[in-house]
TIVO-213844 format. One record per residue (C-alpha): residue in one letter; z negated, x, y. Coordinates in Angstrom, 1 decimal, m for minus. Layout:
N
atom code=A	pz=Z	px=X	py=Y
...
This chain:
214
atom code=X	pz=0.0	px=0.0	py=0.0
atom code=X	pz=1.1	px=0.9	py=3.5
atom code=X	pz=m1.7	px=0.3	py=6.2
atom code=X	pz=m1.2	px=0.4	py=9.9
atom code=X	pz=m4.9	px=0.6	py=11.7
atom code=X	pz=m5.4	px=0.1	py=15.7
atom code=X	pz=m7.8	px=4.0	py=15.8
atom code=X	pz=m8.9	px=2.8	py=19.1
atom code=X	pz=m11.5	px=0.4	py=17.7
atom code=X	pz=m15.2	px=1.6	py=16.9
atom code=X	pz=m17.5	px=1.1	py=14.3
atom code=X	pz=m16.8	px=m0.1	py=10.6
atom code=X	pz=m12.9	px=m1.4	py=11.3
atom code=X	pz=m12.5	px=m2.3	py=7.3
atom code=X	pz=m10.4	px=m5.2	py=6.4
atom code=X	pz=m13.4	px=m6.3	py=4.5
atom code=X	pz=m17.2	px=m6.5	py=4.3
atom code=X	pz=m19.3	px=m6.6	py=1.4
atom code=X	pz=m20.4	px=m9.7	py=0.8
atom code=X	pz=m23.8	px=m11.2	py=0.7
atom code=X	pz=m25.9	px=m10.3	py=m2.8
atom code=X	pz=m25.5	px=m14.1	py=m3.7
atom code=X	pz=m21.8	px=m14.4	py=m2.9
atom code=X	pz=m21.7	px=m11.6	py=m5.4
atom code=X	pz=m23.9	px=m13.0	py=m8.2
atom code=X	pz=m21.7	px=m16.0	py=m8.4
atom code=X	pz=m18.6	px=m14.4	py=m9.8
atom code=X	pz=m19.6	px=m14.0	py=m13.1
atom code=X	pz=m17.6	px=m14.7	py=m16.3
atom code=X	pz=m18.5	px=m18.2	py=m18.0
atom code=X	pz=m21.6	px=m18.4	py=m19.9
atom code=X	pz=m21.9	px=m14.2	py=m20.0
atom code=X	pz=m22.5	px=m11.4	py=m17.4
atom code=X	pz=m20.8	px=m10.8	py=m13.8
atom code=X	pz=m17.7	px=m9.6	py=m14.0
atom code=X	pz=m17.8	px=m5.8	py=m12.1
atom code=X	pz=m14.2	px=m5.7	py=m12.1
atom code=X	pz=m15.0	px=m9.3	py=m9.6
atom code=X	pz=m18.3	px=m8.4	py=m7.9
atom code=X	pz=m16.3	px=m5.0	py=m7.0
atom code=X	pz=m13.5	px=m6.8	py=m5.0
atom code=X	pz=m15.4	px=m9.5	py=m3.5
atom code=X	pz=m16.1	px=m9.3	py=0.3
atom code=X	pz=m15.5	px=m10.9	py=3.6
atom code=X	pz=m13.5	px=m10.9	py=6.7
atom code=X	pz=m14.8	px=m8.1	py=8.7
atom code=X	pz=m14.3	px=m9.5	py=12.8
atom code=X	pz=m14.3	px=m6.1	py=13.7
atom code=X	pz=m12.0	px=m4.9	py=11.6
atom code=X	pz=m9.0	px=m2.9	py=13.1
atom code=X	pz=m6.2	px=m3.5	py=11.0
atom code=X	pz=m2.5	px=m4.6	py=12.2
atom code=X	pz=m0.9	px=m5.2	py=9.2
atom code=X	pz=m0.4	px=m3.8	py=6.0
atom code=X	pz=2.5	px=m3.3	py=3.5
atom code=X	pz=2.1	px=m3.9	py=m0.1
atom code=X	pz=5.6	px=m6.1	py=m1.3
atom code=X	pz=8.8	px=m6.8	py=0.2
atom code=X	pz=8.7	px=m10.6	py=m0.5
atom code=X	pz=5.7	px=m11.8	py=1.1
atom code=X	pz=6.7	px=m15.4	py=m0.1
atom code=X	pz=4.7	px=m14.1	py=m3.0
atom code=X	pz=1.1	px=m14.7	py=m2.3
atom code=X	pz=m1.7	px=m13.1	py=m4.5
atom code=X	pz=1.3	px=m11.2	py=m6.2
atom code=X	pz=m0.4	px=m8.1	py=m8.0
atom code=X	pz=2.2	px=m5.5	py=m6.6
atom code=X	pz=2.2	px=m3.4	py=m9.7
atom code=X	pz=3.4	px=m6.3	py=m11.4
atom code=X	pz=6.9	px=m6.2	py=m9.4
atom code=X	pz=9.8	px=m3.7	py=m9.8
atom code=X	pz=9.4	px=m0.6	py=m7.6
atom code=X	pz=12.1	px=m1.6	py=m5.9
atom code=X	pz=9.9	px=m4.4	py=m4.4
atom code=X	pz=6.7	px=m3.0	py=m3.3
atom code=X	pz=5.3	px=0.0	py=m1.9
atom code=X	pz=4.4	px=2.5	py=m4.4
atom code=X	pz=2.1	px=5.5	py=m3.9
atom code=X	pz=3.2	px=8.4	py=m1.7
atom code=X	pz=2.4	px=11.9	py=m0.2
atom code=X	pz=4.6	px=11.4	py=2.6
atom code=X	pz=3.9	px=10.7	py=6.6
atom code=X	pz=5.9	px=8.1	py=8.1
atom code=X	pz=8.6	px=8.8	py=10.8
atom code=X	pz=8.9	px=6.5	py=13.4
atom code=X	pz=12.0	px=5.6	py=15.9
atom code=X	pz=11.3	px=5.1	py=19.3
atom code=X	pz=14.5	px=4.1	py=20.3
atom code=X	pz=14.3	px=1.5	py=17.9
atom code=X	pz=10.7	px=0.6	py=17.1
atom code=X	pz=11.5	px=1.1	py=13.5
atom code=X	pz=9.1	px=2.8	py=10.6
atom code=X	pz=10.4	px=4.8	py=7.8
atom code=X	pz=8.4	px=5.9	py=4.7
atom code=X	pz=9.7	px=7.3	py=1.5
atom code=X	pz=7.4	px=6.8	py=m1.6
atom code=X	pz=7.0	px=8.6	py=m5.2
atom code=X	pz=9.0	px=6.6	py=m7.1
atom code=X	pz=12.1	px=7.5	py=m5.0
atom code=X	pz=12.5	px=4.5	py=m2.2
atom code=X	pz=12.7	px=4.9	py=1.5
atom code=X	pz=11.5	px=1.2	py=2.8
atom code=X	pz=12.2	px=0.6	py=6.6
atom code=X	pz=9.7	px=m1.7	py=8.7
atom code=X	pz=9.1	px=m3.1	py=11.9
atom code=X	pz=6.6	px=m0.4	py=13.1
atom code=X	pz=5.2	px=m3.2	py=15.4
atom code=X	pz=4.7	px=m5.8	py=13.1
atom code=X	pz=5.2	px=m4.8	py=9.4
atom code=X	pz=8.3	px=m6.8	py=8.9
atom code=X	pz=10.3	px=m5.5	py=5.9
atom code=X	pz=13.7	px=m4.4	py=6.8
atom code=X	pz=15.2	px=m3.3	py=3.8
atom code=X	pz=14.9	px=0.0	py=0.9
atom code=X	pz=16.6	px=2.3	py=m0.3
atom code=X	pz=16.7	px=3.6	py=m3.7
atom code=X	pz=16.9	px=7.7	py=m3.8
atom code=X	pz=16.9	px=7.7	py=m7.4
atom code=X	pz=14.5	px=10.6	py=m7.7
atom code=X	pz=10.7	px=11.2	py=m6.4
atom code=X	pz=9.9	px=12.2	py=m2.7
atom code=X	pz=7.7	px=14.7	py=m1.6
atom code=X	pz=8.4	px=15.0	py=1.7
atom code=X	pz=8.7	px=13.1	py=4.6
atom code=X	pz=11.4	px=11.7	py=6.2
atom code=X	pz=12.9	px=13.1	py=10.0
atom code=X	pz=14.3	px=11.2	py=12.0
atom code=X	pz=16.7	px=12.7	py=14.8
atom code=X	pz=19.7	px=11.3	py=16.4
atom code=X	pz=19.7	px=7.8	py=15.5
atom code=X	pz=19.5	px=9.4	py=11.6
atom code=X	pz=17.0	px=9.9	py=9.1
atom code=X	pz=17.5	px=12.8	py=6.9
atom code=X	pz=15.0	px=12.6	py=3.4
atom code=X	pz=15.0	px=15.2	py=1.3
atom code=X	pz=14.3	px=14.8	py=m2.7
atom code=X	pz=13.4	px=16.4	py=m6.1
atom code=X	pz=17.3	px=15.5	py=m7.2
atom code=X	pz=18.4	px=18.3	py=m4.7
atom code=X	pz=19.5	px=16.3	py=m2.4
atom code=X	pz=19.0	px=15.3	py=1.2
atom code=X	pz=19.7	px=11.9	py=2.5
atom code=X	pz=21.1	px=10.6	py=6.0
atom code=X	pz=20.5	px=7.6	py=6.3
atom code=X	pz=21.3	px=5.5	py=9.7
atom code=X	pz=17.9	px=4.6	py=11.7
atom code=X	pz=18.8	px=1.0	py=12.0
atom code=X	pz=17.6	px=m2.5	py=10.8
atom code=X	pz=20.3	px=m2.9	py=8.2
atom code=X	pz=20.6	px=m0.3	py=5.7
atom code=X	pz=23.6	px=2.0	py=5.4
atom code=X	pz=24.1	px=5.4	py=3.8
atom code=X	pz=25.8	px=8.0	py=6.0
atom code=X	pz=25.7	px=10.9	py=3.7
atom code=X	pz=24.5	px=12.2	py=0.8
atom code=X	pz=24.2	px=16.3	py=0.5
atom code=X	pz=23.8	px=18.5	py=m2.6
atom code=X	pz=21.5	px=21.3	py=m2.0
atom code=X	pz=22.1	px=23.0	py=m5.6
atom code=X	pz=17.7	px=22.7	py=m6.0
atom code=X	pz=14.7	px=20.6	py=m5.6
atom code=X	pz=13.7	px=19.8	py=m1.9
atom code=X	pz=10.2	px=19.5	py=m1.7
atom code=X	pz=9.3	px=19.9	py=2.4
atom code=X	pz=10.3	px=17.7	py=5.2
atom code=X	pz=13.1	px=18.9	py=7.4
atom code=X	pz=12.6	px=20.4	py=10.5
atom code=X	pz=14.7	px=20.0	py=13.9
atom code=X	pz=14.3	px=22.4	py=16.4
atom code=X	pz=16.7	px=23.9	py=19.6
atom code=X	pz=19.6	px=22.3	py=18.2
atom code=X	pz=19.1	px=23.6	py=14.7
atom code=X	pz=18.1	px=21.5	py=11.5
atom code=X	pz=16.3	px=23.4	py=9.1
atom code=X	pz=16.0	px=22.3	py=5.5
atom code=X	pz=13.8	px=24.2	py=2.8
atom code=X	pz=14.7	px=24.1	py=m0.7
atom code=X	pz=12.4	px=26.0	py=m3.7
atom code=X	pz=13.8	px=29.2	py=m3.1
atom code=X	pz=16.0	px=29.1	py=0.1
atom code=X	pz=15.6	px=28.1	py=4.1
atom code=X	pz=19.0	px=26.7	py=5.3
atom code=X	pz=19.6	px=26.3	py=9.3
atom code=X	pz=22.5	px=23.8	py=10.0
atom code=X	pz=24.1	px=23.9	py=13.3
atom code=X	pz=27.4	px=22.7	py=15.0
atom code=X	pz=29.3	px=25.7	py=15.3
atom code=X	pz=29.3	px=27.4	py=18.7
atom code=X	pz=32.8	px=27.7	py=20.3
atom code=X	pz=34.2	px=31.0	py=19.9
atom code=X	pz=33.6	px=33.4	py=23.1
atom code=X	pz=36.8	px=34.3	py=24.7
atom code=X	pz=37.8	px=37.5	py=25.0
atom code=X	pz=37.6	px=39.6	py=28.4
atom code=X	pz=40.5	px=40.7	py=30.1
atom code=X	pz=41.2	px=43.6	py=32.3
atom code=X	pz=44.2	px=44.2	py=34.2
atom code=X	pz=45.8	px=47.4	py=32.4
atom code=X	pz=46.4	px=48.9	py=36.2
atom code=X	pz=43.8	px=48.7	py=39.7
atom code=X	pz=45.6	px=47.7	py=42.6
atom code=X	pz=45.0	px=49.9	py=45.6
atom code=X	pz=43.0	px=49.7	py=48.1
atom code=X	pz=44.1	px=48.7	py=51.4
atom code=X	pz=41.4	px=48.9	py=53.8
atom code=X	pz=40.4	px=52.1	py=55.6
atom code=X	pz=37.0	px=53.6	py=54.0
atom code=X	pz=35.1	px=56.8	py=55.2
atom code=X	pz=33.7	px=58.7	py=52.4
atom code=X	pz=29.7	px=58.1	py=52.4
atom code=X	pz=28.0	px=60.7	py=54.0
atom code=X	pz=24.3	px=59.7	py=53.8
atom code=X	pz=24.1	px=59.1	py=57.6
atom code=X	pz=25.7	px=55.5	py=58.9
C-alpha cells in the first residue's frame, strides 16, 4: 500500500486508534477465545490523523477487497522505490517489486493507469522532460510519457541488470548498470575550424617604432 501523509500535523497522525479494551473483547470467535488475528486490527478513527489518501487497488469499486487477493496488475504491491513526482503535471509515479509503474493523481490518489515492466524494480523512477525513464532487473530502461494516459516512448537494452535510479544532471543522463556508468547526451555540434588568411595585408597607417618615451 501507497500512503500519502500531510508531515505538517503533530502528535499521533495514525489512520487509526486502538480501540477501547471492551471494543476489543467483543471480537472473539463463537463460543471460543478472541480471535488475535481480530483484536490485532481492530481500532478507531483517529480525528487527528494526518493521512490524505492511500493506494492499495486500482478498482476502488471493490470495497473490503483484500489486495493480495487481486492480480498484481491491480493493486499496489510492495516496493523499495521513492516516488517521482511531475510538477508540470501534478502527476505521481511509483514502480513496485513485482515489475508495474502505476501513475496517480499526486493530489488526490486517483489511479491513472500501470504499466507492466515485466521484471522487478529496484530503483526509482526520474522524471525529466515531460518523461519518466525506469530502469529494471531485465536490463532495461523505460521512457515512458509523464502524462495521464499511458503510452510507451521507448524501451532501451542496456545488455545487464539496472539496479539504481537514473540521474540527470547539466544536460547529461546518467544510467548505472552492475558493472558500467553510461552518460547520454545529445551530441554537441562539431566546432568549426579556424581560419587564417594564408597572407597579412599591410599596414597602411604611419607608426613610429616604440621608443619607451610617448
Amino acid at each position: 500500500m501507497l500512503w500519502c501523509v500531510d508531515v505538517t500535523r503533530r502528535g499521533d497522525i495514525s489512520e487509526e486508534l486502538d480501540a477501547p479494551a471492551a471494543t476489543q473483547a467483543a471480537a472473539t470467535q463463537p463460543g471460543g477465545p478472541p480471535d488475535p488475528l481480530a483484536v490485532r486490527r481492530r481500532g478507531m478513527h483517529n480525528p487527528n490523523s494526518g493521512v490524505v489518501w492511500k493506494f492499495a487497488t486500482t478498482n476502488w469499486s471493490k470495497p473490503g477487497t483484500r489486495n493480495w487477493n487481486l492480480p498484481g496488475a491491480e493493486r499496489m504491491n510492495r516496493t523499495m522505490a521513492t516516488v517521482a513526482i511531475d510538477p508540470a503535471t501534478g502527476l505521481l509515479f511509483v514502480a513496485d517489486f513485482s515489475g508495474f509503474m502505476h501513475c496517480l493523481s499526486a493530489r488526490t490518489g486517483r489511479h491513472m493507469w500501470t504499466y507492466e515492466m515485466d521484471s522487478p524494480t529496484w530503483g526509482s523512477p526520474l522524471v525529466c522532460d515531460g518523461k519518466v525513464y525506469q530502469g529494471c532487473e531485465n536490463g532495461f530502461v523505460y521512457v515512458l510519457e509523464a502524462a495521464g494516459r499511458e503510452r510507451l516512448i521507448g524501451r532501451h537494452d542496456m545488455d545487464t541488470v539496472v539496479y539504481s535510479t537514473p540521474v540527470y544532471a547539466n544536460g547529461v543522463l546518467y544510467i548505472m548498470t552492475r558493472d558500467k556508468l553510461f552518460a547520454i547526451a545529445e551530441p554537441r555540434p562539431k566546432a568549426r575550424p579556424l581560419t587564417v588568411p594564408s597572407t597579412i595585408p599591410a599596414t597602411t597607417s604611419a607608426t613610429k617604432p616604440f621608443t619607451g618615451v610617448p
